[in-house]
DSSP file (Angstrom, degrees, kcal/mol; ACC not computed):
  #  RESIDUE AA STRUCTURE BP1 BP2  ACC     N-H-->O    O-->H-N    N-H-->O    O-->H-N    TCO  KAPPA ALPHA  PHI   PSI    X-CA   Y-CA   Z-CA
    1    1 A X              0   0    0      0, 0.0     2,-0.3     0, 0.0     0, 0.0   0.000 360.0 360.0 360.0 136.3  106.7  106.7   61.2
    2    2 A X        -     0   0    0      2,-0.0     2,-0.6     0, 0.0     0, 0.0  -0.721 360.0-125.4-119.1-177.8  104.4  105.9   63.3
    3    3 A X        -     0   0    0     -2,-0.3     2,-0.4     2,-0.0     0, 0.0  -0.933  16.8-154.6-138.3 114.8  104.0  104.4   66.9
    4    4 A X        -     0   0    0     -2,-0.6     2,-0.3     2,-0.0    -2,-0.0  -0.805  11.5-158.2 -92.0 125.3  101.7  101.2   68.1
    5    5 A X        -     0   0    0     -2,-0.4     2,-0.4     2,-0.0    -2,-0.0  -0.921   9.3-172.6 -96.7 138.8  100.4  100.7   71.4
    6    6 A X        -     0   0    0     -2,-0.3     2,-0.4     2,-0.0    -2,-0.0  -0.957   4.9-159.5-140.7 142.3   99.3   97.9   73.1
    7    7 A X        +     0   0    0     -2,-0.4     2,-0.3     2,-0.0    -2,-0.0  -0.852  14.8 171.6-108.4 143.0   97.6   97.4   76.7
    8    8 A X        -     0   0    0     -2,-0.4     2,-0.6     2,-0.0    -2,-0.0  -0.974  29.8-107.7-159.7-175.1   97.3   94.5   79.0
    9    9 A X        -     0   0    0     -2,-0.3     2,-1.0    31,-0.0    -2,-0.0  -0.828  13.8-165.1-129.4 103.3   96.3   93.3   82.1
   10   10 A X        +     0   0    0     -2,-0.6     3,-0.1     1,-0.2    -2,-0.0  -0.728  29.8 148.3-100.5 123.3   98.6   92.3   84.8
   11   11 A X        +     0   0    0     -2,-1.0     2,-0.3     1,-0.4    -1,-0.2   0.727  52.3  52.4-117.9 -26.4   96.4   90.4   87.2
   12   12 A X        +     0   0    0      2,-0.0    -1,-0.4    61,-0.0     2,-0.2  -0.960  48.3 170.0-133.2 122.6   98.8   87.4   89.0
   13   13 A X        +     0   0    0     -2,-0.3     2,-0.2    -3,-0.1    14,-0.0  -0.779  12.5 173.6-112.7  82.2  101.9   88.2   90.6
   14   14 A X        +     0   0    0     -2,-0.2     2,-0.6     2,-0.0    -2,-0.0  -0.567   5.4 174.2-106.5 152.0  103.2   85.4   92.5
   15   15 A X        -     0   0    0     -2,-0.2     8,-0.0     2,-0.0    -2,-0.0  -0.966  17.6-162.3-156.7 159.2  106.1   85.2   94.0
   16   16 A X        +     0   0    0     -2,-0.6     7,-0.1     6,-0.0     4,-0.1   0.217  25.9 150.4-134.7  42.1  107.9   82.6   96.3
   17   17 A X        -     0   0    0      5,-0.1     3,-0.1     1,-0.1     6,-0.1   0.265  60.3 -86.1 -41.6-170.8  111.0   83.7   98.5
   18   18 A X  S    S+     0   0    0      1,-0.2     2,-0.3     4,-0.1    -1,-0.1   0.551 105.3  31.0 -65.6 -26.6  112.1   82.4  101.8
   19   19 A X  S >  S-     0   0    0     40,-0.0     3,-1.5     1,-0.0     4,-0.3  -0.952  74.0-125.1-152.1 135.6  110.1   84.5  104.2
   20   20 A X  T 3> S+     0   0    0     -2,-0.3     4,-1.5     1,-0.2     3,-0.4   0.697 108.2  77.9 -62.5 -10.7  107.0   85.8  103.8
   21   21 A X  H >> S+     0   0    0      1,-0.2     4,-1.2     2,-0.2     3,-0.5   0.982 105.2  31.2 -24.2 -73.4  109.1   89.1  104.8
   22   22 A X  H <> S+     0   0    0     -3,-1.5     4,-1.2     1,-0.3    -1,-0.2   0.278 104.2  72.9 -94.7  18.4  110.5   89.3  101.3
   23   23 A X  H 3> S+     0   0    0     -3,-0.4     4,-1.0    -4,-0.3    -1,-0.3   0.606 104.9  40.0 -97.2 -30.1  107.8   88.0   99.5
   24   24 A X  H <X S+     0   0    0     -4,-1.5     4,-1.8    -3,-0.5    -2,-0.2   0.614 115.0  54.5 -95.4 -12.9  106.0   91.1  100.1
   25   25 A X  H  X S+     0   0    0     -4,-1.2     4,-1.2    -5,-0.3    -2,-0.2   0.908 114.1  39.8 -68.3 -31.5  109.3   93.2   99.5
   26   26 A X  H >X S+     0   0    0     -4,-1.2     4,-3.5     2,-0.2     3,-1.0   0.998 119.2  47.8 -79.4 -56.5  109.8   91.6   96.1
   27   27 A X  H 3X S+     0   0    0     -4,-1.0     4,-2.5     1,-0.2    -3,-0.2   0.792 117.1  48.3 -16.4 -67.9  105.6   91.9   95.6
   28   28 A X  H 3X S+     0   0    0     -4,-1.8     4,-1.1     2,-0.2    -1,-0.2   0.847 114.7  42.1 -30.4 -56.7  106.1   95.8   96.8
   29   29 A X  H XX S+     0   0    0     -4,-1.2     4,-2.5    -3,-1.0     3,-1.3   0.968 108.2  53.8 -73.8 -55.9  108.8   96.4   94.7
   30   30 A X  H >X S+     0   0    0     -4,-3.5     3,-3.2     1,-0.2     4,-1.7   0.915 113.3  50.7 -33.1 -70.9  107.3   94.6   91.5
   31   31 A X  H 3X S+     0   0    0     -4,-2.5     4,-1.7     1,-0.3    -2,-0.2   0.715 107.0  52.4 -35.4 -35.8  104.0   97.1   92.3
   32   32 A X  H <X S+     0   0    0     -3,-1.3     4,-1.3    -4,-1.1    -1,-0.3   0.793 110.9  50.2 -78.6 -23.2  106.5  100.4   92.5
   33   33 A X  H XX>S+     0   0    0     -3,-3.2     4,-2.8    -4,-2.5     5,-0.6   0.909 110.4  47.2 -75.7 -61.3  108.0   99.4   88.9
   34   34 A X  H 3X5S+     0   0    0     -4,-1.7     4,-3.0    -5,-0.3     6,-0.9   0.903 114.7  45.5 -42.4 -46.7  104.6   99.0   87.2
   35   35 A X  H 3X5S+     0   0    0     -4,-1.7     4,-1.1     4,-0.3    -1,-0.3   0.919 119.7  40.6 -55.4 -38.8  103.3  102.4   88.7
   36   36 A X  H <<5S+     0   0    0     -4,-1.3    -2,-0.2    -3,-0.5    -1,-0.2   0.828 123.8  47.1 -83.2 -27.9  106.8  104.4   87.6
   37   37 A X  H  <5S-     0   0    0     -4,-2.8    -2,-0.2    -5,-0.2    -3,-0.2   0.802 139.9 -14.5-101.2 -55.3  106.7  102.5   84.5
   38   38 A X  H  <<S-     0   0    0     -4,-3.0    -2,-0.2    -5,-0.6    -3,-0.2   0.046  88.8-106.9-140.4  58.8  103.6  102.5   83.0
   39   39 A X     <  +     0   0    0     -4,-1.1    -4,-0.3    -6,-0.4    -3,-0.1   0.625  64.6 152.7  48.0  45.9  101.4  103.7   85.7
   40   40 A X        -     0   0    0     -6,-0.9     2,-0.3    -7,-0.2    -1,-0.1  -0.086  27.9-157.0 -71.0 167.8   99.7  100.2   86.4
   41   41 A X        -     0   0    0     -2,-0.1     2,-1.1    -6,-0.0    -9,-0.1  -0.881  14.0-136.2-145.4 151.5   98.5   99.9   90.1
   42   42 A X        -     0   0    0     -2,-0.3     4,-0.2   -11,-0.1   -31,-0.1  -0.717  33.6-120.1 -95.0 111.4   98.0   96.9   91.9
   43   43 A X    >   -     0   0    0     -2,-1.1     3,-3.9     1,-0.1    -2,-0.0  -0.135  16.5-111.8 -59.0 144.7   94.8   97.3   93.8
   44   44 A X  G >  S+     0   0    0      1,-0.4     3,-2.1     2,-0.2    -1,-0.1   0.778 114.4  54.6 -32.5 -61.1   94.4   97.1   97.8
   45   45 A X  G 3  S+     0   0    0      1,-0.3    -1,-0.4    20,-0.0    -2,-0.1   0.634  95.1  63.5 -64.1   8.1   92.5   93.7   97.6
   46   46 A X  G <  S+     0   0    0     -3,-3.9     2,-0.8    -4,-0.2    -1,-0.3   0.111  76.3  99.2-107.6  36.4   95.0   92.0   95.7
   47   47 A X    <   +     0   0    0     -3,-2.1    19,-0.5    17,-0.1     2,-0.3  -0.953  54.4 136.3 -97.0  77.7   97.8   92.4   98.9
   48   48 A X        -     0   0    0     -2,-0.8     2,-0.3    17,-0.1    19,-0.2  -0.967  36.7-168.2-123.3 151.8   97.3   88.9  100.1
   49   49 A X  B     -a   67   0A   0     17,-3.5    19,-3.5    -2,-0.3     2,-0.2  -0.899  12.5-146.1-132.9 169.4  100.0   86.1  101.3
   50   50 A X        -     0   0    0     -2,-0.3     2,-0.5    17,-0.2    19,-0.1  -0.975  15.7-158.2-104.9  98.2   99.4   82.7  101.8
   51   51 A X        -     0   0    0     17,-0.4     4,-0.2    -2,-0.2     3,-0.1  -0.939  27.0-101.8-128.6 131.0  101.2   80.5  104.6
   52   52 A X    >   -     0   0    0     -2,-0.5     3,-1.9     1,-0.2    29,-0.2   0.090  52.5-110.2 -23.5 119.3  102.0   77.0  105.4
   53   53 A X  T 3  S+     0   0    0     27,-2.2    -1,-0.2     1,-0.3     3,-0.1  -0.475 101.7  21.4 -75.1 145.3   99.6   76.1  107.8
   54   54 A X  T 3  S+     0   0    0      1,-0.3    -1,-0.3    -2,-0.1    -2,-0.1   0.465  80.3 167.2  56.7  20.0  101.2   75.7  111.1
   55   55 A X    <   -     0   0    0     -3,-1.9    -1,-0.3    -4,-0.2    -4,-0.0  -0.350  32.3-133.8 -71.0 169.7  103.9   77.6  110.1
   56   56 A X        +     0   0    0     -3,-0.1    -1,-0.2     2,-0.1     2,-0.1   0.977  69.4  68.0 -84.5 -52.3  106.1   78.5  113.5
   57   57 A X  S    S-     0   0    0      1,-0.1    -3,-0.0    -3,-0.0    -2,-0.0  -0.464  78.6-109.3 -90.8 143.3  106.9   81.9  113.4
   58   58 A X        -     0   0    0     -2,-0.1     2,-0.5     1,-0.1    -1,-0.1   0.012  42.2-125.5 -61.1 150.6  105.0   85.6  113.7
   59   59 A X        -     0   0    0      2,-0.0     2,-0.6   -39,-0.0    -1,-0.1  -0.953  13.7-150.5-101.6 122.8  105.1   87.2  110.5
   60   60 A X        +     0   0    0     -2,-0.5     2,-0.3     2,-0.0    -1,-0.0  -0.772  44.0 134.3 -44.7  57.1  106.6   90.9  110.3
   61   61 A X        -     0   0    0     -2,-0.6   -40,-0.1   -39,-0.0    -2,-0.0  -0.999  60.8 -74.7-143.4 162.7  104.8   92.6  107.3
   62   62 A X    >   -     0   0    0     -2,-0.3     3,-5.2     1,-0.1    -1,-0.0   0.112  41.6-119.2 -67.1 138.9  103.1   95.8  106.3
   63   63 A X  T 3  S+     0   0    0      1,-0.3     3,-0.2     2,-0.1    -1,-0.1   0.600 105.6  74.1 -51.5 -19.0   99.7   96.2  107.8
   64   64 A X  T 3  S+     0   0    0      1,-0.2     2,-1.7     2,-0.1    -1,-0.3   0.831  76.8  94.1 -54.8 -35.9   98.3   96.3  103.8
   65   65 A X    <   -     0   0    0     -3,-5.2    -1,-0.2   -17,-0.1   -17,-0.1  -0.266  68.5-151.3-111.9  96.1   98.8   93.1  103.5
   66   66 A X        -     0   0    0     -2,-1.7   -17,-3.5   -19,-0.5     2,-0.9   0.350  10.6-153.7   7.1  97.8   95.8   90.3  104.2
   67   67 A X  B     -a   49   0A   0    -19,-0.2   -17,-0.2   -17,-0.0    -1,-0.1  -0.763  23.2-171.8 -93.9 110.5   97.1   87.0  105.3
   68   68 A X        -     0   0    0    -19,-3.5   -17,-0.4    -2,-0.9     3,-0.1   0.016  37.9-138.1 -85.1-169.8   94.5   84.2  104.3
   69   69 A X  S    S+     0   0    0      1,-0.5    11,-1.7   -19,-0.1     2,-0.2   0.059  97.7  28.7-134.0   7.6   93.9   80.7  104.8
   70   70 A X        -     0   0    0      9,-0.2    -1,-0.5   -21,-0.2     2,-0.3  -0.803  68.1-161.1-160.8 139.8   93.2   80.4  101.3
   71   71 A X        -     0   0    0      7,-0.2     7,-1.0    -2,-0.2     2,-0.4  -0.863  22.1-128.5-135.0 138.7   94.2   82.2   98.0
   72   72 A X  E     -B   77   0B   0     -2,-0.3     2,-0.4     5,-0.2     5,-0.3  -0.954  31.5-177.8 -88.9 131.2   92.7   82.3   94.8
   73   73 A X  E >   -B   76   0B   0      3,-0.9     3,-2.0    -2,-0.4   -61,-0.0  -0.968  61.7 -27.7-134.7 116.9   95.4   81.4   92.1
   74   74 A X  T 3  S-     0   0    0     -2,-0.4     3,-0.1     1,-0.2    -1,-0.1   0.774 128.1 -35.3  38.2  44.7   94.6   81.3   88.3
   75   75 A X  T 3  S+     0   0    0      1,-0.4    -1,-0.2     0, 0.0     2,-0.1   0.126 126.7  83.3 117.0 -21.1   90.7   80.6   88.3
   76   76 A X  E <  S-B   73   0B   0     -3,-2.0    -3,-0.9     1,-0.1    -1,-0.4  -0.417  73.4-124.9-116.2 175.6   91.1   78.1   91.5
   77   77 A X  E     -B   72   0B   0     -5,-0.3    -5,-0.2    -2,-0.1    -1,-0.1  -0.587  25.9-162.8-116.4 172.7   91.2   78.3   95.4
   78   78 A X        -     0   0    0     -7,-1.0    -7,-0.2    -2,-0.2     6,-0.2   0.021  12.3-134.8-166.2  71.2   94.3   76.7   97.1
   79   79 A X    >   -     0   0    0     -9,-0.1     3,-2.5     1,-0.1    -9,-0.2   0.344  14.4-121.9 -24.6 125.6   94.4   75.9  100.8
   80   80 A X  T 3  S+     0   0    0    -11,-1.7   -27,-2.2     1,-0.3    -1,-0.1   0.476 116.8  58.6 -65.7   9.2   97.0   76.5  103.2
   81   81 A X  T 3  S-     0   0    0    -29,-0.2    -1,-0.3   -12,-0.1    -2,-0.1  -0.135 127.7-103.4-113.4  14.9   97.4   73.1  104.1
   82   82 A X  S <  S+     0   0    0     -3,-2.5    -2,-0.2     1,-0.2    -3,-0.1   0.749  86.7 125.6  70.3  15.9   98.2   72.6  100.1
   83   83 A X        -     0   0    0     -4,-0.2    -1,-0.2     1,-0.0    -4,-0.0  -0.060  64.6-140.5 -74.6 177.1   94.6   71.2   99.8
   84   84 A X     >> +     0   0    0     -6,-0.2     4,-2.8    -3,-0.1     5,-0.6   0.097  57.6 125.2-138.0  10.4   91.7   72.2   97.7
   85   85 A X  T  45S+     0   0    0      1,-0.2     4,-0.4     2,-0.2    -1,-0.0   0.733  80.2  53.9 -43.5 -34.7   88.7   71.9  100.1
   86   86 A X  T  >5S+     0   0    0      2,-0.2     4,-1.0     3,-0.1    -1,-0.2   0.772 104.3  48.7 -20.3 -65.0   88.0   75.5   99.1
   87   87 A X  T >45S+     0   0    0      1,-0.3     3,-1.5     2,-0.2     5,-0.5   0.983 110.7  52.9 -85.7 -49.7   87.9   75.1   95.5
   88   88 A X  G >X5S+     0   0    0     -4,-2.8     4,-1.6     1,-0.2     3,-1.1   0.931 108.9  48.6 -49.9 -33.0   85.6   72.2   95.8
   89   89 A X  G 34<S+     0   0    0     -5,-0.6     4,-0.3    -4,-0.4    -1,-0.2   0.801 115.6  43.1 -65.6 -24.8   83.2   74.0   97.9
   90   90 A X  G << S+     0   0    0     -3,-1.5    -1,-0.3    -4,-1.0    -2,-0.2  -0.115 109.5  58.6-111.9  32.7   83.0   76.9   95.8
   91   91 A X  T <> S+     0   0    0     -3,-1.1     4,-1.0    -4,-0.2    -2,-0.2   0.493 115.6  35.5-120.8 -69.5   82.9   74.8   93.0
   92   92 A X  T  < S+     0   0    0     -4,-1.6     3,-0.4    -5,-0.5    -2,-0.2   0.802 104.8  66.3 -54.4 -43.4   80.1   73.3   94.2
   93   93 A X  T  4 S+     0   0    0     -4,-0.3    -1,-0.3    -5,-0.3    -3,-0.2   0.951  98.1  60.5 -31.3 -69.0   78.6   76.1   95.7
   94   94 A X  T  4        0   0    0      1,-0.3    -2,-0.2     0, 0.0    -1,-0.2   0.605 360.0 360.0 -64.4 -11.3   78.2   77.6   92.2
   95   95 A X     <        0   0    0     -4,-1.0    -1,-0.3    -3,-0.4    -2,-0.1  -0.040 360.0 360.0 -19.6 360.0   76.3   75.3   91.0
């Protein structure tokens, strides 16, 4: 018998609770399984949230994690105002 392995790359982990609170507890937690489980880690720069611009309230979460005003999401940029002024700039930019 023999045994086949396979590797792969986990790169996007989104996730979209109710408060950015638990959106970095669920985020946290995903990260603790992958390490304990096959000893993945998610690196420092990838700890980012995203929040509705103008949202009202201070955000409670651990000092690791990077609150933008833009996220890159699957190849694109995505504006907290649900815009794409970003990804056109840098679109353009690269040019």
């Amino acid at each position: 018998m023999y045994t086949q392995g396979i590797a792969t790359f986990v790169g996007n982990l989104f996730a979209i609770p109710r408060t950015p609170e638990s959106v970095t507890y669920v985020l946290d937690d995903c990260a603790k399984h992958l390490v304990s489980r096959w000893g993945l880690r998610i690196g420092g720069d990838a700890r980012e949230y995203l929040m509705c611009k103008g949202y009202p309230r201070h955000v409670h979460v651990h000092p690791r994690w990077m609150r933008k005003t833009f996220m890159k999401v699957l190849g694109h940029y995505l504006d907290n105002d649900a815009g794409t002024a970003t990804c056109v700039r840098n679109y353009f930019c690269a040019i």
